[in-house]
N, C-alpha and C positions, 0 to 999 in steps of 0.2 A: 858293576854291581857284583858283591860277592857271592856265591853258592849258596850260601847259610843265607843272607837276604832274602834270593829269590826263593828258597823253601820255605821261610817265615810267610812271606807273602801268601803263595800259595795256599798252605796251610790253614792262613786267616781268611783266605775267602773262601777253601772249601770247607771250613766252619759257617762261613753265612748262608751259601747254598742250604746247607745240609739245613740248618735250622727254617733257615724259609721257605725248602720246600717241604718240611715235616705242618709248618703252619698248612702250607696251600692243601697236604695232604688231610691234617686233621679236617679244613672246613672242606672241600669238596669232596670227598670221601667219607669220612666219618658222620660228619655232619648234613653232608647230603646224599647219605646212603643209608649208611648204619645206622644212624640213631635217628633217623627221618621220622620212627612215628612217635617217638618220644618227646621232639622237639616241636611236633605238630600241635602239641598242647597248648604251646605258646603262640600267641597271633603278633605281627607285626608289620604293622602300615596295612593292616585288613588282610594280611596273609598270614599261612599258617609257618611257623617258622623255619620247619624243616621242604617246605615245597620250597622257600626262600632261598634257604641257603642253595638248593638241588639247582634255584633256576637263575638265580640272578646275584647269592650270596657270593658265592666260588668267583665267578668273575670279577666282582667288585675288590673280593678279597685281592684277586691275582694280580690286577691292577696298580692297589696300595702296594705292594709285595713287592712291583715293579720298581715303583718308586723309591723307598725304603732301599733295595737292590741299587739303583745309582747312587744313592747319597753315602751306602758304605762302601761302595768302591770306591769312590770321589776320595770319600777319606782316607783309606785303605792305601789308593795309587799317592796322595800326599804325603803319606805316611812314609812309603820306601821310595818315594822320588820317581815315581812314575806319570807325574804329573805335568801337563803340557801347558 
């Protein structure tokens, strides 16, 4: 595989990193820090939103985020032949 390839590659997944850990950063951080009283206005499943995201939001998120993270690499490693 040639040089320019394996920079393309690269390149393309530290574009997905980068975007899904700004996601993971906006809900657990933003949303379960910063904007925690704001989002408390909102109730959901009988909780207030922002205690939500602080306790149980962020992990769920990280989780999907997990997921999401194999299915573009899968693609990803198909794409430049890295595929087993």
């Amino acid at each position: 595989m040639s040089i320019e390839k394996k920079k393309a590659y690269w390149k393309e997944n530290l574009k997905y990193l980068a975007i899904l850990l700004s996601v993971w950063f906006l809900v657990s951080y933003v949303f379960g820090i910063l904007l925690v009283d704001q989002l408390n206005v909102i109730k959901f499943g009988g909780f207030k939103l922002g205690f939500w995201f602080a306790q149980q939001g962020a992990m769920y998120v990280f989780v999907i985020l997990i997921f999401i993270y194999v299915k573009l690499m899968n693609k990803l490693d198909k794409k430049y032949g890295y595929d087993e």
